[in-house]
N, C-alpha and C positions, 0 to 999 in steps of 0.2 A: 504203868510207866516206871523205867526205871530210873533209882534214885543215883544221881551221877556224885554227888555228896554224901560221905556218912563224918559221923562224930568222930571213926576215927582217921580218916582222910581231914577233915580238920586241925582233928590235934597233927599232924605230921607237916602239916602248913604252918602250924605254928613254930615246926621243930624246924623249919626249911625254911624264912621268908626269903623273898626276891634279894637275888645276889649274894644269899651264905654259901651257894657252892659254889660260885664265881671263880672260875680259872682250871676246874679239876674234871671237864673236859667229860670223856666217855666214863668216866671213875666216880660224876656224879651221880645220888641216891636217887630213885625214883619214886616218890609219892604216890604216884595212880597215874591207870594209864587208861585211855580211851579211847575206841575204835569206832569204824563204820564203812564199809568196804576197803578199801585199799591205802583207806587212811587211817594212820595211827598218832596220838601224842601220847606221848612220855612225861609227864610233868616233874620238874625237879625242883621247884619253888613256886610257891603260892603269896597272895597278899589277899586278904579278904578286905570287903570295901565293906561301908554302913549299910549299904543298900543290899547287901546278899551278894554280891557277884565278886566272883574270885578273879583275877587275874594271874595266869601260872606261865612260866618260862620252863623250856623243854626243846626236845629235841621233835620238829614235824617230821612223820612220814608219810608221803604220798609216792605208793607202788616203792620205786626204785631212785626217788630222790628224797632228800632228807633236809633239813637243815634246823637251826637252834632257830627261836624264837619265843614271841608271846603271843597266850589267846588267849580269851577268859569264859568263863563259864556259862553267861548268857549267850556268847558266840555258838558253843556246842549247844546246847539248850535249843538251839534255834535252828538247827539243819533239821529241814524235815524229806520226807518222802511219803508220798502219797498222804500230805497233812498229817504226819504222825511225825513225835520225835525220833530217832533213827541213831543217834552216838549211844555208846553204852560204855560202860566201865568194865574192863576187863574185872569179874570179882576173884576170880582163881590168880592173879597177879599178886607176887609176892611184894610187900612192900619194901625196898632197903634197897632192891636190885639195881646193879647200878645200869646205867644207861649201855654200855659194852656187852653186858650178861642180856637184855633186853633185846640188842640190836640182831644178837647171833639167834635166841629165839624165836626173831620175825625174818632173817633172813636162813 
């Protein structure tokens, strides 16, 4: 099973909480991104809760629509197929990229 969390996708949560990039649009930083068929998130701020679960705001994609939003980490955590977990972390994704440099890579 893959770890959709590392220490240093953390610490970039810390560097990013919910709403420091607020307003800068495709020019925000991307933290981690994760996939699973046709779906992508981009996350560009994170809050970690006591309980373990992250809640991050990003940019959704599904196929050829998009939009900003929030999901959090028991959400992915929890799609499965065939009883198996199924999202995965892009690990080869550069961290800093912004959401524009991102967008042109998936399309």
């Amino acid at each position: 099973k893959m770890k959709l969390i590392t220490k240093a996708i953390e610490n970039q949560i810390k560097k990013y909480p919910l709403y420091s990039q607020d307003g800068l649009g495709e020019n925000a930083k991307v933290i981690v991104k994760f996939f699973f068929g046709n779906w992508t998130w981009l996350a560009t701020e994170g809050q970690m809760s006591p309980d373990g679960n992250i809640t991050f705001f990003g940019r959704v994609i599904n196929g050829h629509d998009y939009e900003w939003g929030y999901f959090d980490l028991k959400e992915l955590e929890s799609v499965k197929f065939l009883g198996y977990p199924c999202v995965e972390r892009d690990r080869w994704f550069k961290t800093g990229t912004t959401v524009k440099e991102a967008m042109e890579e998936i399309y």
